[in-house]
VOVO-658513 format. One line per field, with one value per residue (C-alpha): x, y, z; residue in three letters; residue number from 1. Coordinates in steps of 0.02 Angstrom, whole numbers, always signed. Layout:
# residues N
east	c(X | ...)
north	c(Y | ...)
up	c(Z | ...)
r	c(ALA | ...)
k	c(NUM | ...)
END
This chain:
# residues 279
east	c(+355 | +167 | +162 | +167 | -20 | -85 | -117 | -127 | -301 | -442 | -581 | -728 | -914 | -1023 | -1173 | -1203 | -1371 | -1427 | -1399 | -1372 | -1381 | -1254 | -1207 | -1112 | -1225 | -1388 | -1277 | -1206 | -1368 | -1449 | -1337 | -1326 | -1527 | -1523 | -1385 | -1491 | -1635 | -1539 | -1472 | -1634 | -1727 | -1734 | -1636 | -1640 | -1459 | -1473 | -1312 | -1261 | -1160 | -1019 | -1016 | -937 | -726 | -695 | -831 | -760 | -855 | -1034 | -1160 | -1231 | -1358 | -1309 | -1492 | -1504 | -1539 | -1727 | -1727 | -1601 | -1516 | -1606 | -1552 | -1376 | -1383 | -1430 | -1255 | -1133 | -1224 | -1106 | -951 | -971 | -892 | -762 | -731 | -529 | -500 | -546 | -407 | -431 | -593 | -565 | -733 | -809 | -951 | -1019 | -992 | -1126 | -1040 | -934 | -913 | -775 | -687 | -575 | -574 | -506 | -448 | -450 | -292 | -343 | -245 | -417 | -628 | -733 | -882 | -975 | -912 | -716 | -578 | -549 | -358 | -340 | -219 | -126 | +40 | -93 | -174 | +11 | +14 | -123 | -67 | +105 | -3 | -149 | -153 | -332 | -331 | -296 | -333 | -453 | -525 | -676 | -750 | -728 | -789 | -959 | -998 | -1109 | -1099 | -954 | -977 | -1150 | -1041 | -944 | -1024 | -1060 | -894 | -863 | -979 | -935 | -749 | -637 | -442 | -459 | -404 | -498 | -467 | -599 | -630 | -774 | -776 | -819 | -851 | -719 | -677 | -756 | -595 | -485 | -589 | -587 | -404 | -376 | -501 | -425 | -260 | -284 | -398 | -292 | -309 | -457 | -387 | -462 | -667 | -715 | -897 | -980 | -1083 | -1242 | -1432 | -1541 | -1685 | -1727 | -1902 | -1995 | -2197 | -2167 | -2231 | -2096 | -1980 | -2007 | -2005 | -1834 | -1744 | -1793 | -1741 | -1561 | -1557 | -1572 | -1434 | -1304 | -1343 | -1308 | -1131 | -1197 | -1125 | -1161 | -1306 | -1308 | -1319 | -1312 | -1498 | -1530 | -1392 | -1326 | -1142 | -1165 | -964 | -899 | -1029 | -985 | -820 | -844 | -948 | -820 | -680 | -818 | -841 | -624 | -612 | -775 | -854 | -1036 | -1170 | -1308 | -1438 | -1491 | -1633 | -1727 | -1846 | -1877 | -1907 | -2089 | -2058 | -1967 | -2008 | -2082 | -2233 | -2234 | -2268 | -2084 | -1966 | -1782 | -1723 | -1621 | -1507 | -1364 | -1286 | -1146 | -1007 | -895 | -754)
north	c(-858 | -781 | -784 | -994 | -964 | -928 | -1012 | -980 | -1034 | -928 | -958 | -1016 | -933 | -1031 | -939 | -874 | -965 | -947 | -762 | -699 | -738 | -886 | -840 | -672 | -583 | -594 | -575 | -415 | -357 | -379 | -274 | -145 | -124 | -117 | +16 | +110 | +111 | +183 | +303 | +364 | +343 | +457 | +359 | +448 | +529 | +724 | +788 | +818 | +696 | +843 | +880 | +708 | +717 | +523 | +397 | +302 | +163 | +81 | -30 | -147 | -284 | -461 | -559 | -639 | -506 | -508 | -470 | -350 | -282 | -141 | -73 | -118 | -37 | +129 | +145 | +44 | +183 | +292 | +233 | +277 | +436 | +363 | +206 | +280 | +353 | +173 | +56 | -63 | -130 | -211 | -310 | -362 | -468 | -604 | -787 | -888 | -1060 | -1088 | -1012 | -884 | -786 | -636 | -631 | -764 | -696 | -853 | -939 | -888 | -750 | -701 | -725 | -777 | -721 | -748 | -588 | -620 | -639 | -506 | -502 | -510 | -388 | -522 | -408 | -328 | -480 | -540 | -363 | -414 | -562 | -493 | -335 | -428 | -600 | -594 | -601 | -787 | -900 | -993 | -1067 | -1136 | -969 | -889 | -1049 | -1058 | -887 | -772 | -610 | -534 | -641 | -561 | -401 | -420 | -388 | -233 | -205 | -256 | -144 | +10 | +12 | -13 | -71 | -141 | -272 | -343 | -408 | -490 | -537 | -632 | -576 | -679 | -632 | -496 | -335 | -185 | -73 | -207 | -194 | -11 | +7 | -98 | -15 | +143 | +94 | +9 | +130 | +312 | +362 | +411 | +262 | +121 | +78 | -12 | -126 | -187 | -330 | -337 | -379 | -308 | -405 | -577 | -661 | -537 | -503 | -327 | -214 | -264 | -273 | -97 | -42 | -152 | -91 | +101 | +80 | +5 | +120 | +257 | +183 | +172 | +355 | +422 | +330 | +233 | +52 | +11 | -5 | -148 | -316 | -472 | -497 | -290 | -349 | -510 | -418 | -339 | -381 | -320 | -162 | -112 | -86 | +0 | +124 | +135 | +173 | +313 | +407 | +407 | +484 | +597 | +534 | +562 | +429 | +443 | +321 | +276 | +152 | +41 | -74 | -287 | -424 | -386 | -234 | -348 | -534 | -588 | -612 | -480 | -630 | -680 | -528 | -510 | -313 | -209 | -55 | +54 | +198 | +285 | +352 | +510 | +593)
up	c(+436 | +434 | +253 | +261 | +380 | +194 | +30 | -148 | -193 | -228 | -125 | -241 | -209 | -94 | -109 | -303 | -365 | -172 | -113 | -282 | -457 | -514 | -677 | -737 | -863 | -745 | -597 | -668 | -742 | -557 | -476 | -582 | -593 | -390 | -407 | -538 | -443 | -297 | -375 | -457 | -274 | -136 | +13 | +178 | +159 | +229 | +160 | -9 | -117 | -140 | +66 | +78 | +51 | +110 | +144 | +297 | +320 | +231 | +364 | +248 | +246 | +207 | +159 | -17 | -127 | -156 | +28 | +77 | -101 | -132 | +40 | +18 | -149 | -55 | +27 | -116 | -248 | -156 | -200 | -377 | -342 | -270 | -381 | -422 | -236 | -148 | -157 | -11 | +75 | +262 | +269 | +465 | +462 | +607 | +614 | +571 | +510 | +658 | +844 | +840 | +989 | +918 | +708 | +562 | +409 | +275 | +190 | +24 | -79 | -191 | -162 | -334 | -389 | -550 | -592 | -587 | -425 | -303 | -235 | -56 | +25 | +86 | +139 | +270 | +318 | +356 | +491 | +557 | +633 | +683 | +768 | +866 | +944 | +915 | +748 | +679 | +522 | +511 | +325 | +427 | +445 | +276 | +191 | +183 | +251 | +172 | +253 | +146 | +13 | -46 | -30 | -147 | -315 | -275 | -223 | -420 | -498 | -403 | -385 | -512 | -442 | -241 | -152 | +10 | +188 | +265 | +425 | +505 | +693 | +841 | +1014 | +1023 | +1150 | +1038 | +1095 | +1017 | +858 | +853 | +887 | +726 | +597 | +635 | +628 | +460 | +395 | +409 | +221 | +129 | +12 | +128 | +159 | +305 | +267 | +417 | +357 | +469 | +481 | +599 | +714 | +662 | +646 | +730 | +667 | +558 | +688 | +818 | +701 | +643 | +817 | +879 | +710 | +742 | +914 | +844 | +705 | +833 | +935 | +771 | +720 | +897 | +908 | +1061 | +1036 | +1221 | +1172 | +1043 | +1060 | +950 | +960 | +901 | +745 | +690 | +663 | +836 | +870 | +719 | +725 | +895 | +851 | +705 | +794 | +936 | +802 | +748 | +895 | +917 | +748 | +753 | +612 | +551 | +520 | +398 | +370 | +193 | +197 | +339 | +307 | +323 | +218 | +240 | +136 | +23 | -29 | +104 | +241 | +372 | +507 | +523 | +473 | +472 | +483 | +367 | +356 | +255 | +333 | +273 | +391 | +335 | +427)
r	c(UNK | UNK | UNK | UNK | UNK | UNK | UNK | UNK | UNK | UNK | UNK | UNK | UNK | UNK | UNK | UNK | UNK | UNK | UNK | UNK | UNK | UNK | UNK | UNK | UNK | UNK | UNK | UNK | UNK | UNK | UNK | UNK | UNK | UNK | UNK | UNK | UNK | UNK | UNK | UNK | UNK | UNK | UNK | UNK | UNK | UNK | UNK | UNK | UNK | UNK | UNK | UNK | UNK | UNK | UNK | UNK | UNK | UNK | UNK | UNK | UNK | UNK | UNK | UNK | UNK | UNK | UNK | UNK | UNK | UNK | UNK | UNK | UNK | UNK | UNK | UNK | UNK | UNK | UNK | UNK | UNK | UNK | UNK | UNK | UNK | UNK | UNK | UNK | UNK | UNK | UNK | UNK | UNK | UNK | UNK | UNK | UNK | UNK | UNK | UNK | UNK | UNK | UNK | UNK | UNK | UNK | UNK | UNK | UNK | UNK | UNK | UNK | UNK | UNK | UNK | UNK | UNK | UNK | UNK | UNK | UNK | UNK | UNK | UNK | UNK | UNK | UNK | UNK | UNK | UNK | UNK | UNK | UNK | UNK | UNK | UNK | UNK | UNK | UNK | UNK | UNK | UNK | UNK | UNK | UNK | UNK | UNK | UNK | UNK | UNK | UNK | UNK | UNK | UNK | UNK | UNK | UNK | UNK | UNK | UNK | UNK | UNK | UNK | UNK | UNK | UNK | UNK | UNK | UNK | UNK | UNK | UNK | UNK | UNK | UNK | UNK | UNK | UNK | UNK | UNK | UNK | UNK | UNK | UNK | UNK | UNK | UNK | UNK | UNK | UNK | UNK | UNK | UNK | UNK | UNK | UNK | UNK | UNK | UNK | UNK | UNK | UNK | UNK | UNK | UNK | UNK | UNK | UNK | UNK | UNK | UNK | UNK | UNK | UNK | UNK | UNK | UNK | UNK | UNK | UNK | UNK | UNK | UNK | UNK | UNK | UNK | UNK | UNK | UNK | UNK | UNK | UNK | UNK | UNK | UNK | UNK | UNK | UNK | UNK | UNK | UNK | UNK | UNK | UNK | UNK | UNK | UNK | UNK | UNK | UNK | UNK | UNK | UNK | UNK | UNK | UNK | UNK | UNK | UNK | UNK | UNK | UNK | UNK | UNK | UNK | UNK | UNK | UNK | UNK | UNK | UNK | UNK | UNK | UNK | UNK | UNK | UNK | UNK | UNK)
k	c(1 | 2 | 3 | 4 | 5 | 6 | 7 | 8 | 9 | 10 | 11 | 12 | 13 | 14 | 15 | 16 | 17 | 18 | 19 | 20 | 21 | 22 | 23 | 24 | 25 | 26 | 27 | 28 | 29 | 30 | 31 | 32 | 33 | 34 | 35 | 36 | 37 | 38 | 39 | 40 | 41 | 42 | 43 | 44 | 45 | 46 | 47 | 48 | 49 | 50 | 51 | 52 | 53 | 54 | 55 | 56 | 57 | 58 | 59 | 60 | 61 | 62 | 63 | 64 | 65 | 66 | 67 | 68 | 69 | 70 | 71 | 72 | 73 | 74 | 75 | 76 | 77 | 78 | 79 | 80 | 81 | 82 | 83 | 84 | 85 | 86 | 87 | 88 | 89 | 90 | 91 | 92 | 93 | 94 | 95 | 96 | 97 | 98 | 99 | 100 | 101 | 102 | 103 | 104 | 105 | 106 | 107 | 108 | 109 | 110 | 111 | 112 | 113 | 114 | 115 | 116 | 117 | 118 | 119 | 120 | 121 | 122 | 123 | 124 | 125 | 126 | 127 | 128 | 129 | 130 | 131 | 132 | 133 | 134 | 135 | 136 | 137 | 138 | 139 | 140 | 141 | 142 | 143 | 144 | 145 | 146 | 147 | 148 | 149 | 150 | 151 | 152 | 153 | 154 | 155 | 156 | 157 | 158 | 159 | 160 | 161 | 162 | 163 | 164 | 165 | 166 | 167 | 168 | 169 | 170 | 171 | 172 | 173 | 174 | 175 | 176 | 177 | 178 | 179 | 180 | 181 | 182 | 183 | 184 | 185 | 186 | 187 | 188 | 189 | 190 | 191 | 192 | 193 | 194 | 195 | 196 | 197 | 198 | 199 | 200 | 201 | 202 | 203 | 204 | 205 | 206 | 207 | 208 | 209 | 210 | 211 | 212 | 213 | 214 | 215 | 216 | 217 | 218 | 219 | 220 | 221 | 222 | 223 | 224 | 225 | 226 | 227 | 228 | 229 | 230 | 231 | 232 | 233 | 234 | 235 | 236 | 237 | 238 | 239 | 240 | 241 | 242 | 243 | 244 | 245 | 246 | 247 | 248 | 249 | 250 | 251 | 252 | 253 | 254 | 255 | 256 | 257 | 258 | 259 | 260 | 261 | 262 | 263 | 264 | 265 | 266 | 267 | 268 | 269 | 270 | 271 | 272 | 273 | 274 | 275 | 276 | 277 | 278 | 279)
END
């Protein structure tokens, strides 16, 4: 049966202490400051809060948090509205532990943080691998990944009962990938979160320039032209995009910047961006 390709054990955090704070209280405290500040901030968002019926989907950053979690904070500010409306996340983010074709989703039935377990929805998850051959288990790439890990907290502090599926994508066909978020994603119930970082180790002056260029590229639904070297979740962002244009939806950028606007030297940057995406 597909239910035996799981397990029930909670996959413990591998990065707290490294991405993010390790222990609860500081943990909690850190997050909530970076949503504060968002929230008090001007991010680059041209519609108003009450415009917006459903967010869709949030492209988010996934650097340790001195780096990229102001940025993130920009877009997961946003769910506050929404906190009793979201009741499922389906998290994509890139491989960077392992080399991946298609997507794994991991055996575990809940993810850990400092700040408590997060259920898996593992009656979808079980769907999923009735519904696409390309779609798979695999432990190896969940385990020490970061990507949707760092994502989580905020996930915590802004929503209040959800369950998550996460998959880490591979080299994989960005139809395929938009066929699935939009079938799994029909009800204003669901978020997708497209974990991704923009150009890497660049001086800040290219950087800025690359990052415009992809930024430009994202806002215009153009995933053609994206590639893994524009964005570290390239696979897993194409699709998303793809599923975007099918269903019409809007993208709105929040915040771009780099870890030279950060914590740290503007010699070797690593890009990031949050855009929101509303039917």
């Amino acid at each position: 049966m597909i239910a035996n390709n799981f397990s029930a054990y909670i996959r413990p955090a591998a990065v707290a202490g490294m991405f993010y704070p390790g222990h609860e209280k500081e943990l909690r405290n850190t997050v909530r400051n970076y949503l504060q500040s968002a929230g008090e901030e001007e991010s680059e968002l041209k519609i108003a809060l009450d415009e917006i019926s459903a967010i869709r989907m949030l492209i988010v950053p996934h650097a340790g948090y001195i780096y990229s979690g102001k940025t993130a904070a920009f877009a997961y500010q946003l769910l506050q509205q929404f906190k009793n409306q979201i009741r499922r996340v389906l998290m994509l983010g890139p491989a960077h532990r392992v080399w991946l074709t298609g997507a794994a989703l991991p055996e575990a039935d809940s993810f850990e943080t400092p700040l408590g377990q997060i259920t898996l929805d593992r009656e979808l998850m079980e769907k999923m691998l009735e519904d696409y051959s390309w779609i798979t288990v695999n432990d190896q790439a969940h385990a020490e990944e970061h990507c949707l890990e760092v994502q989580l907290p905020f996930l915590q502090e802004t929503l209040n009962d959800f369950k998550i599926v996460p998959l880490v994508v591979g080299d994989t066909d960005s139809e395929l990938l938009a066929q699935m978020i939009l079938k799994y994603s029909e009800d204003d119930q669901t978020l997708i979160v497209i974990s991704t970082d923009l150009s890497h180790y660049h001086d800040y002056k290219t950087s800025c320039e690359l990052d415009l260029h992809t930024a430009k590229a994202i806002e215009s639904l153009s995933p053609e032209l994206l590639s893994p070297e524009d964005a570290c979740g390239a696979y897993p962002l194409r699709g998303a995009l793809l599923a975007a244009v099918k269903s019409a939806w809007q993208v709105h950028r929040l915040d771009l910047c780099n870890s030279g606007d950060t914590a740290g030297d503007r010699a070797r940057v690593v890009g990031y961006g949050a855009w929101m995406v509303n039917s």
